[in-house]
N, C-alpha and C positions, 0 to 999 in steps of 0.2 A: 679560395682556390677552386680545384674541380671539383664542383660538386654534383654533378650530372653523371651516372655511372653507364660504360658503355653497356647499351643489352642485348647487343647482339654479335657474341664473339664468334670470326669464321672458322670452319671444321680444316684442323689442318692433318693432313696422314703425310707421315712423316720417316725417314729411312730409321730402319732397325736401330744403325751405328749412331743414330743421333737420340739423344735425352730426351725423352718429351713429358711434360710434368704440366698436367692440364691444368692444375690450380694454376698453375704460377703463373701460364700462359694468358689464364684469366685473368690474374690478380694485376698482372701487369696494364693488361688494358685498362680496367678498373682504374690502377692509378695514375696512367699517362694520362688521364680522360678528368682525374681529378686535378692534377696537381700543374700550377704552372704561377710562376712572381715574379709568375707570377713577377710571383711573389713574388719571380721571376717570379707568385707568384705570389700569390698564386701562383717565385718564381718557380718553377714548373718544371716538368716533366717534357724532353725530348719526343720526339718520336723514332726510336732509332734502330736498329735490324731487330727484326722480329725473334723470341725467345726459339723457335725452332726454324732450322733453314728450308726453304720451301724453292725446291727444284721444278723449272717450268715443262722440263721433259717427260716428266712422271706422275706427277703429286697433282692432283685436285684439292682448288681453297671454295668453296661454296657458300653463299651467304644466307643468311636467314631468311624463310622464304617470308616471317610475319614480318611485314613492314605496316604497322601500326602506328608509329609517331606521325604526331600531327609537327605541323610547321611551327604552333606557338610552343613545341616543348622543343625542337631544333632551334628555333630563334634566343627562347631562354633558357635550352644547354650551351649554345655558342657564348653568351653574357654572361654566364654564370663561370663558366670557364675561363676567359681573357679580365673576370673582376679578382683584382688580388693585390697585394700588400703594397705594390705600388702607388694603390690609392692615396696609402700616407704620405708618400714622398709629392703630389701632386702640388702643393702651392709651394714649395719649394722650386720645382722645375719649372713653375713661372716665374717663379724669382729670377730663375737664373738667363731664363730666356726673356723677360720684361713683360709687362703684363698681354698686352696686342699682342706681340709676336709669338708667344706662348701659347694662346687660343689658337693662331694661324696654324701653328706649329703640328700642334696636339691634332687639327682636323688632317693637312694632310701626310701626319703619318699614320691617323688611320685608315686613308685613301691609298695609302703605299701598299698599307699590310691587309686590307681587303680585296687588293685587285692580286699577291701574289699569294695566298688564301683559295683565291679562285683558281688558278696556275695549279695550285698543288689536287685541288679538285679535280679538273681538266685530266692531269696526269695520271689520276688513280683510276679515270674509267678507260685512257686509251689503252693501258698497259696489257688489260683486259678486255674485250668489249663487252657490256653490259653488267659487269661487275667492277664493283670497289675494290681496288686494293687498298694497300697501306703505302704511303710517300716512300719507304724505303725502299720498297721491291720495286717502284717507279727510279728511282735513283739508279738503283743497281741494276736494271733493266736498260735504261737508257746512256749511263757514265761509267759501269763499271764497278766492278769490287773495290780498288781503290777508294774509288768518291765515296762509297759505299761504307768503309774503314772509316775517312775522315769525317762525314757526318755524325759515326757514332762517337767519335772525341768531340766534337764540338757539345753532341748531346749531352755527354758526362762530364763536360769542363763547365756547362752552363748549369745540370741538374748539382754539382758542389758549389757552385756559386750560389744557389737556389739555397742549402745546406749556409751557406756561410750567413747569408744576410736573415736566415732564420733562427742561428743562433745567437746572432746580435739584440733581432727585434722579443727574442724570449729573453734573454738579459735585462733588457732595457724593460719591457714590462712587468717580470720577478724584481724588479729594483723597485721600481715605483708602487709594485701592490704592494711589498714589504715596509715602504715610507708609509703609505698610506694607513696600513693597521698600527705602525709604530705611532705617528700621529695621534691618531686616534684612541690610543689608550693611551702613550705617555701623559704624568699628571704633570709636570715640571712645567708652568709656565716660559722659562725660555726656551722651551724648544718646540712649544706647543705653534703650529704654523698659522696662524691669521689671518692666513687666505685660504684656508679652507672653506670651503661651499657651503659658504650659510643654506640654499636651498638645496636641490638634484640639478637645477638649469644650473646654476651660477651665475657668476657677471663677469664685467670684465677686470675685475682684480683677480680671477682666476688665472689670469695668462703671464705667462714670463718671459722674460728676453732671454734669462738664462737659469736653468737649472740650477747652477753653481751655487747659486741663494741655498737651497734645501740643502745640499750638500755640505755645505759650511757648517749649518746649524749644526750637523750630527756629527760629524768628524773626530770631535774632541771627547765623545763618547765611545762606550764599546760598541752599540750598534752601528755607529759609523765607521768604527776598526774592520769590525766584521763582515758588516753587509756594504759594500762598493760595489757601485754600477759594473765596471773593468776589471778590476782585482782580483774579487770574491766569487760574484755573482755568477759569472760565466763556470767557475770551475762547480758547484754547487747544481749548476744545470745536467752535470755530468750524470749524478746519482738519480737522477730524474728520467732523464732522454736518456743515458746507456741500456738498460734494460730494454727498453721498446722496442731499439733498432735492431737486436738481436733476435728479435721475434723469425724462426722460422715463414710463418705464415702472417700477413698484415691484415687478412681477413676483417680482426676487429675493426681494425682503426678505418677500413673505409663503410663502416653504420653509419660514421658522424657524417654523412652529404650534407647535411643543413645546415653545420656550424660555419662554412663561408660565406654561404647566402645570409643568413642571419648576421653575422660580422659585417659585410657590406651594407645591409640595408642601417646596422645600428649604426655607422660611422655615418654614412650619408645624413643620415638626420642628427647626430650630431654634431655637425658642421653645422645645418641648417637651421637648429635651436640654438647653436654659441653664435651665429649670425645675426639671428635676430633681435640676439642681447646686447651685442655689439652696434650695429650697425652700421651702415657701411663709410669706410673708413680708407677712400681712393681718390688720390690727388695725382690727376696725370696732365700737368696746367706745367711747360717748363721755370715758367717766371716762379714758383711757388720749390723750388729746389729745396731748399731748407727745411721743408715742412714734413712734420713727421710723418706724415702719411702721403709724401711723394712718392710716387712710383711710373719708374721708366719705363716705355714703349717698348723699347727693343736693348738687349744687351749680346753681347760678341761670347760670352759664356754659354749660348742656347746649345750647342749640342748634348750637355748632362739632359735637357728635353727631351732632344731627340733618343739619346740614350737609351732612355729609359721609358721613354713610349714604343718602343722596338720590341722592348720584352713585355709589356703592359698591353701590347694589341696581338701578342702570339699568338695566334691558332693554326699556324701549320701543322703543328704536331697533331692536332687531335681532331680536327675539321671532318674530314674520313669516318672516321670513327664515331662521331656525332650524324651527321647523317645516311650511314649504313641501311638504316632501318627506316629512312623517310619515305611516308606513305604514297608523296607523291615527290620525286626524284627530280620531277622538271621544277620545282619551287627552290631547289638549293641556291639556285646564286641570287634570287630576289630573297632569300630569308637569311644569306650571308651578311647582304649589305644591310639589312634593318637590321642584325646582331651589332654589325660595325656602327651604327649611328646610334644606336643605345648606349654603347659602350662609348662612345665619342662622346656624348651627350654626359655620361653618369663622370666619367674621369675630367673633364673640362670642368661642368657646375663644380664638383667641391674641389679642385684645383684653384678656381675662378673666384666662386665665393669668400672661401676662408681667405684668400688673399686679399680680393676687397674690401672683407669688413675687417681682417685682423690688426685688431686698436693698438698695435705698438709701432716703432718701423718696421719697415717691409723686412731690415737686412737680420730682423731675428729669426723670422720665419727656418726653422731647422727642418732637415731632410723626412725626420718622423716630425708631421705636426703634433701626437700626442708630446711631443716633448716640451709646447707651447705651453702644456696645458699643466699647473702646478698640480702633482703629485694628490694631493688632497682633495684633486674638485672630484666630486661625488658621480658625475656622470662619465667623465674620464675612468675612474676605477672601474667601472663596471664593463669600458672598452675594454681595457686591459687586461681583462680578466678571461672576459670572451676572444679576442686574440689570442693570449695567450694557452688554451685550451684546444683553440683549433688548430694553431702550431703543432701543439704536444700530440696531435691526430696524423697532422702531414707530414711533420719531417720525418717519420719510421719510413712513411710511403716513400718522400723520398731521397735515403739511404736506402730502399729495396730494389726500387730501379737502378739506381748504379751499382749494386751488387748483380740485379737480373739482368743487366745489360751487358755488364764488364767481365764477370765470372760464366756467364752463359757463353760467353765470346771465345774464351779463355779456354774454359774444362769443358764447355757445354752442358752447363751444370749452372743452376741458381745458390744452390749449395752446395759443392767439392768437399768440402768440410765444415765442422765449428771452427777450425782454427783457419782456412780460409777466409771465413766470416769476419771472423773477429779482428782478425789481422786488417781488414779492409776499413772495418767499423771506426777502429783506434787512428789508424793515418784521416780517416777523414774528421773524427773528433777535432784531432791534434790540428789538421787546419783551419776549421771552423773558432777555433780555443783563439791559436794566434791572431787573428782577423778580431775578434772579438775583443780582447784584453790591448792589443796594440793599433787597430782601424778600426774601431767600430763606426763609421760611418757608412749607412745602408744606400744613400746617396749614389755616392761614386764609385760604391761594388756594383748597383744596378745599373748604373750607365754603362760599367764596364763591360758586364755581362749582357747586358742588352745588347750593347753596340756592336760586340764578337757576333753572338745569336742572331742579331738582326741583320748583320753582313752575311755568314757566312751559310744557316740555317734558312731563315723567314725570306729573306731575299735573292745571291747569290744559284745556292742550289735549285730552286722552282722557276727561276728565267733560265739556268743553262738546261733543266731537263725539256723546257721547252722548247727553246732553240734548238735543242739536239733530235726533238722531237718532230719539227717544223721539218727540219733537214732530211731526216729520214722520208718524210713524206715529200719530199720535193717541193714545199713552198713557202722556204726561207728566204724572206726578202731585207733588205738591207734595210727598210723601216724597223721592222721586228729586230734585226740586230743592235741599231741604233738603240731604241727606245729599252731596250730589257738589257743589253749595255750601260746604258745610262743608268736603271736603277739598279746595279750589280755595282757602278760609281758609287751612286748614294750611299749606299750600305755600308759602302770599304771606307769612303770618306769621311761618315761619320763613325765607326770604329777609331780610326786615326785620329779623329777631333777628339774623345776621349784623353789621348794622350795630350795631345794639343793645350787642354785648358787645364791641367793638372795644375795647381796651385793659382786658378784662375779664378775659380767659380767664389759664389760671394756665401 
């Protein structure tokens, strides 16, 4: 998720009658700067009204004067921030969209989300001249307090989506680390699994079509009473994650910068080592229909793609914010688009790979690829393990945001109370719990969430503050309408195809 921490927060002087709480101000930025899955998403963190309100009639925002970031630490905060739990869902979202049109897919919607990326850039220096703001005082500058209100609901209806498919993908790897020790010390020959990893690489008996296999095995025992993926596991997460997120201050949890960097790079080569144990295993020849390793060009299910590459190329939220401090200002939109082609490049390969080499049919391929991967392969657990750790770091972060966005809004207060707090803490549990025990598929919460995000936030908002902006300046022309119209279309139509393929996808 984010792992690039903002370093250069602006000086806000702020009215008496309003809160101002400098940590929190910080820690916010800190963790819109981390967080995005992402996950959303790394799914992620909003960029949505600033913890204190800042009046253009009064109030000076001033930027740091140190502008020391070089361009390769902007290039890889931008990469570092849009790589997040998506990753897993990638050769799934070629499934769904067919292998061709899937690659096609994935490039230009990150051609969509780098050019309105750039949009939101544009807007944060005219709002000002020669200073950065932040996308919201751009919004609420150009659209109004209204717009202003609705961005931050989209923010916090995306940052509990972000929450939901967090508490799924911690489920699903506390279930698997758990088979995995049980394995591994049960002495009972039947239940002892056989496809455990004879080495650390494994082979291709490591992969499954379904899970349901290990599942079977233990069921008829108390660890299988006990420990269920859906049942148990999620409520058990509770005793784990409830404490964290009540954390006054999240201070701790944003130390761990490295454990997303390090989670992506160990997934990518993972892929890359179960590839070449595999290998490649793609037949897109029509005459050859039957064969287990056909796979279709194009399928009518692509929008879960598009979905979910909406939220997997995010960086409006945090774009600002990462180059604040760039040493040289004229390098942002050429160090944008190489962030965007890195990112295009790192989500495509292992979407692309693990789908071409994965040795069984395509139509097993599930929305988390570890799920391919049986419970016991020895390289797998130690994913699992590192995920799930860097979960247990971000989701406190983000439950703080929508506490610091929602109750800052509210009381103008990050904290009003402990019983404010908590009361926020438990509704958002409780939704997280339901989604988990009764949907746990991370798949089509992230298209969902994507497809809202990416209409209403990543696209929609940054063409209309343009156009509104063009107009203001007198040189609104009916191409500019047309064409930032059209991707204001895109966005909404693909939110809609969401609903569209519901009981479609494969």
């Amino acid at each position: 998720m984010y792992n690039s921490v903002r370093t250069g927060q602006p000086n806000l002087i702020v009215n008496d009658d309003v809160e101002s709480d400098d940590e929190t101000s910080s820690l916010l930025g800190e963790a819109q700067h981390r967080i995005h899955d992402s996950s959303y998403s790394q799914i992620q963190g909003e960029s949505g009204p600033p913890l204190v309100k800042i009046e253009h009639t009064s109030h000076v925002l001033e930027v740091d004067g140190n502008r020391s970031q070089h361009s390769i630490i902007t290039i890889f905060s931008m990469w570092n921030t849009m790589m997040g739990t998506s990753l897993l869902s990638m050769p799934w979202t070629i499934k769904q969209a067919g292998f061709i049109n899937g690659i096609i897919l994935l490039v230009i919607m990150a051609g969509i989300m780098a050019y309105t990326s750039y949009r939101v850039l544009v807007a944060g220096r005219t709002v000002r001249v020669g200073i950065l703001v932040e996308f919201s005082e751009a919004v609420r500058y150009y659209l109004g307090h209204v717009t202003e209100v609705i961005a931050l609901l989209c923010s916090i209806l995306t940052l509990i989506g972000g929450c939901i498919v967090y508490w799924i993908l911690m489920s699903n790897f506390l279930y698997h680390i758990g088979v995995f020790i049980y394995s591994s010390t049960h002495t009972d020959p039947q239940h002892h699994n056989k496809t455990g990893a004879s080495t650390f690489f494994g082979s291709a008996s490591d992969v499954t079509c379904d899970n349901q296999t290990e599942i079977i095995s233990f069921q008829n025992d108390l660890f299988g009473k006990v420990w269920d993926e859906t049942k148990t596991v999620p409520l058990f997460l509770i005793v784990l994650v409830f404490p964290l997120i009540n954390f006054k201050s999240p201070t701790f949890f944003t130390k761990f910068n490295s454990l997303g960097t390090l989670s992506v790079a160990y997934l990518t080569t993972f892929v890359v080592v179960k590839a070449v144990f595999w290998g490649v295993n793609l037949d897109l020849n029509t005459e050859h229909i039957g064969s287990v390793h056909y796979s279709t060009v194009f399928e009518w299910s692509f929008p879960a793609l598009t979905g979910i590459a909406a939220l997997a190329y995010l960086l409006q939220n945090a774009v600002i914010s990462i180059v604040r401090n760039q040493k040289h200002p004229e390098n942002n939109t050429r160090d944008l688009l190489i962030a965007y082609a890195l990112v295009c490049i790192t989500y495509t390969v292992v979407g692309a790979v693990f789908y071409a080499t994965f040795p069984l049919h395509k139509s097993c391929i599930e929305d988390n690829f570890l799920n391919n991967i049986v419970s016991t392969d020895l390289m797998a657990f130690f994913a699992r393990i590192g995920l799930f750790l860097q979960m247990m770091c971000v989701l406190p972060l983000l439950t703080y945001i929508i506490r610091a966005q929602l109750l800052h809004f509210i009381f103008h207060s990050a904290w009003p109370s402990l019983k404010h707090v908590l009361g926020l803490n438990v509704l958002i549990v409780c939704v997280c719990l339901v989604f988990a025990v009764f949907l746990p598929s991370i798949g089509h919460i992230i298209s969902f969430v994507g497809g809202f995000c990416g209409f209403s936030y990543a696209i929609a908002l940054p063409c209309a503050v343009y156009m509104m902006a063009s107009y203001r300046d007198g040189n609104l022309t009916v191409v500019k309408v047309c064409l930032h119209g059209f991707l204001i279309l895109i966005g909404f139509t693909n939110f809609i195809a969401q609903f569209i393929i519901i009981g479609h996808t494969k």
